[in-house]
VEXDREN-2710 file (C-alpha; in Angstrom, 1 decimal):
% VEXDREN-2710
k/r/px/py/pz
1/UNK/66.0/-24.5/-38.2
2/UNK/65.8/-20.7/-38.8
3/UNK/64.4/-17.5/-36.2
4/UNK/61.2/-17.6/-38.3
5/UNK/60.5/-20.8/-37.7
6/UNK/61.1/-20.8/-33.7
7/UNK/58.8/-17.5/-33.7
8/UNK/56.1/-19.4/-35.8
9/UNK/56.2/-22.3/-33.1
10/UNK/55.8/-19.9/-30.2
11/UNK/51.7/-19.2/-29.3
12/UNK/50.1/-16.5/-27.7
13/UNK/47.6/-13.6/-27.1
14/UNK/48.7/-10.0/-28.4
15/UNK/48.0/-7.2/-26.2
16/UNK/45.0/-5.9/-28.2
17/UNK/43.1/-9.3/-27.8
18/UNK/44.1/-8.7/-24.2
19/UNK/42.4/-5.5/-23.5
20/UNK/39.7/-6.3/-25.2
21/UNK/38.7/-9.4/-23.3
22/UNK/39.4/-7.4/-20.2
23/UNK/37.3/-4.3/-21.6
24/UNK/34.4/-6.7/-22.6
25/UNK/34.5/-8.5/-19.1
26/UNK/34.7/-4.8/-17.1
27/UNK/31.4/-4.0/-19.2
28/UNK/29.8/-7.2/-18.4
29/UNK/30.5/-6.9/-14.4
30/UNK/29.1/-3.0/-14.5
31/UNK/25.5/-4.1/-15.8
32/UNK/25.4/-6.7/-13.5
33/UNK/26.2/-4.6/-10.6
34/UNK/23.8/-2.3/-12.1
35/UNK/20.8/-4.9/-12.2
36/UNK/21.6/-6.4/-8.7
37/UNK/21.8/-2.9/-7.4
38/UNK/23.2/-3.8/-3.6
39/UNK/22.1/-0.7/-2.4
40/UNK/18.6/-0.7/-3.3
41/UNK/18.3/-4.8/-1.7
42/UNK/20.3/-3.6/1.4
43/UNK/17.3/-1.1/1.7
44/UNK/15.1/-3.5/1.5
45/UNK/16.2/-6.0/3.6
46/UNK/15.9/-3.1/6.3
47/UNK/12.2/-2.4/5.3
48/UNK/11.5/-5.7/6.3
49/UNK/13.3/-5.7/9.1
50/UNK/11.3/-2.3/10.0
51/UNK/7.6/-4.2/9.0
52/UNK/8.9/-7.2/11.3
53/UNK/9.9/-4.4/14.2
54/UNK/6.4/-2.3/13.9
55/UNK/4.9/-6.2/14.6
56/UNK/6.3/-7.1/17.2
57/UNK/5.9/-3.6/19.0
58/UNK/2.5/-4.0/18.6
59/UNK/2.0/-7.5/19.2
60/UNK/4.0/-6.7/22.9
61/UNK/1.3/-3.5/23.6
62/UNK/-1.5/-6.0/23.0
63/UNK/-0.3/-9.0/24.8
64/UNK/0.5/-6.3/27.9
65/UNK/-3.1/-4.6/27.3
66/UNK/-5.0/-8.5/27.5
67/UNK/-2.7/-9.0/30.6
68/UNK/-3.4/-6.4/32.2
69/UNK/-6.8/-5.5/32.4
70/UNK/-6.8/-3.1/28.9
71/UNK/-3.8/-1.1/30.6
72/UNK/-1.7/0.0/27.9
73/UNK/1.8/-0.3/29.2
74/UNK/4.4/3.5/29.4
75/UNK/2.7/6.7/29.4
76/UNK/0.5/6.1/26.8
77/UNK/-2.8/6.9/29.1
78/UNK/-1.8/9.6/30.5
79/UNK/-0.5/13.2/28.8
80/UNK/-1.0/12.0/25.5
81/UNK/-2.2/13.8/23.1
82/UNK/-4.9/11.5/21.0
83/UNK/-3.5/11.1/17.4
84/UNK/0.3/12.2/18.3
85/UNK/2.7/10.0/16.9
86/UNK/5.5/9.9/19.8
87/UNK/8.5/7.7/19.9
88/UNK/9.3/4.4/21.4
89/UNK/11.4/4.8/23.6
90/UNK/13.3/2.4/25.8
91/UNK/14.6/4.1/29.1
92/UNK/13.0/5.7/31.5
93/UNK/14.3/9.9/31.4
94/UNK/16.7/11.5/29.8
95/UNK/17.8/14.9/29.8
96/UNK/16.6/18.0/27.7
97/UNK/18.2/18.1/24.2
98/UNK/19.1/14.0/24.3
99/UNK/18.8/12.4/21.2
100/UNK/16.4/10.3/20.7
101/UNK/14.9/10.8/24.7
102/UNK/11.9/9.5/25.5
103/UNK/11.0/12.4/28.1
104/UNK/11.6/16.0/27.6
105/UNK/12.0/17.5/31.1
106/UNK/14.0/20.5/32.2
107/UNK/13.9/19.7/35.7
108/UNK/13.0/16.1/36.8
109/UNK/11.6/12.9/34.9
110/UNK/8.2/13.5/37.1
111/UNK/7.1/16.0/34.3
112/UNK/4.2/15.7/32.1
113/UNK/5.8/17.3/29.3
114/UNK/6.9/14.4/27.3
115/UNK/8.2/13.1/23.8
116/UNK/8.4/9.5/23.8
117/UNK/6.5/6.8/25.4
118/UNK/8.4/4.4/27.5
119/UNK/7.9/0.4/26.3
120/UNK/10.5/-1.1/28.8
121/UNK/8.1/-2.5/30.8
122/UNK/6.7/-4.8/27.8
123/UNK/10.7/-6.2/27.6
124/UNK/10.9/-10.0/29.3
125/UNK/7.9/-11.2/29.3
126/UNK/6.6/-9.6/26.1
127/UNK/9.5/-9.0/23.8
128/UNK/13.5/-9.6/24.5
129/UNK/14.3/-6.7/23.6
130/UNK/12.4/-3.4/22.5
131/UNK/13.1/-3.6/18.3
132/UNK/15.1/-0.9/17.3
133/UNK/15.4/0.6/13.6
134/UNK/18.4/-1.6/11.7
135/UNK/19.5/2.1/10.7
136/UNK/20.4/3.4/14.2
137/UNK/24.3/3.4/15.8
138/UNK/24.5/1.0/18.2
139/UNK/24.9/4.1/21.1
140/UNK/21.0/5.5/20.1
141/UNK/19.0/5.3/23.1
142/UNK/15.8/5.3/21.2
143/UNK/14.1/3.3/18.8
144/UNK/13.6/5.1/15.6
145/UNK/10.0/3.8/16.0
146/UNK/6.4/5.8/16.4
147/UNK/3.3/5.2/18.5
148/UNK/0.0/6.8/18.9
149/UNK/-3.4/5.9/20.1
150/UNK/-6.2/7.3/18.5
151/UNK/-10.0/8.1/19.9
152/UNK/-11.1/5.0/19.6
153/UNK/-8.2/3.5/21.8
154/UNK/-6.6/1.6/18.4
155/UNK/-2.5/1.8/18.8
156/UNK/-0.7/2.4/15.3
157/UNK/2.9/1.9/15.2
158/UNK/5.5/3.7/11.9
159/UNK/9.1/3.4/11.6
160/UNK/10.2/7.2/11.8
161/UNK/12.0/6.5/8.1
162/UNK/12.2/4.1/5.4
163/UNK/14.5/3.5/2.6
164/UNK/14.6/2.7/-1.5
165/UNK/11.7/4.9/-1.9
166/UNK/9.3/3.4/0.4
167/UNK/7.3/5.8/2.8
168/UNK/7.0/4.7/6.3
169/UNK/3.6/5.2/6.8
170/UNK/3.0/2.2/3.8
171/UNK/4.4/0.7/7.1
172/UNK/2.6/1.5/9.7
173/UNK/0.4/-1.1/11.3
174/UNK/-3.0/-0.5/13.1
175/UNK/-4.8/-2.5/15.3
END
């Protein structure tokens, strides 16, 4: 048997057939990234979460409001300003300059100048938990959400922001 004959036996790929598998396969992977676009459904995913959020909130202000005689539960009877979106907040006071407060104060939390309304009361027996936006660090204090009652005494609730090009007031619900 001679060398040309062992290297005739011997089978493989070259390195050109190898790169250009490799090369076709990297393409292939890049458009499909490209069409699932992670980003964009991640987005998404948080928009709903947001429309299922403004929901709730508002269910909880109706289900108090039936309760309790057409109360609305916080502060949302008294200082506020008819048609003024102001946030949901979920603690009582916090100090000047806090982000995401739900009373602006610069002495005590007895003051009528305000920026939030306070929901905690609606938390046990109307909601779990006051829904905060799935964009918020775990340390905020508030909710990311708005609230505002209108002339008429109709409550509309708007996530603050939206993502993948959606503007929040497409998810604002009023009842």
């Amino acid at each position: 048997m001679t060398l040309r004959s062992k290297r005739t036996v011997r089978r493989g790929f070259t390195l050109i057939e190898l790169l250009l598998v490799i090369g076709i396969i990297a393409i292939l992977a890049s458009i499909v990234i490209v069409a699932i676009n992670p980003t964009r459904q991640l987005g998404q995913a948080r928009n709903a979460q947001r429309r299922s959020d403004v929901n709730t909130i508002l269910n909880a202000v109706y289900q108090f409001s039936i309760d309790n005689n057409g109360i609305l539960p916080g502060s949302m009877l008294t200082g506020a300003t008819i048609g003024r979106f102001y946030e949901v907040c979920k603690v009582d006071w916090l100090p000047t300059g806090a982000a995401n407060g739900c009373q602006l104060s610069n002495t005590t939390p007895t003051s009528t100048v305000f920026q939030g309304v306070n929901l905690r009361a609606l938390t046990g027996s109307y909601v779990v938990n006051i829904p905060r936006d799935p964009s918020l660090a775990s340390t905020a204090t508030g909710t990311n959400y708005l609230i505002s009652k209108d002339a008429n005494n109709r409550i509309t609730v708007k996530p603050k922001t939206a993502e993948a090009g959606v503007d929040p007031n497409t998810l604002a619900v009023t009842r």
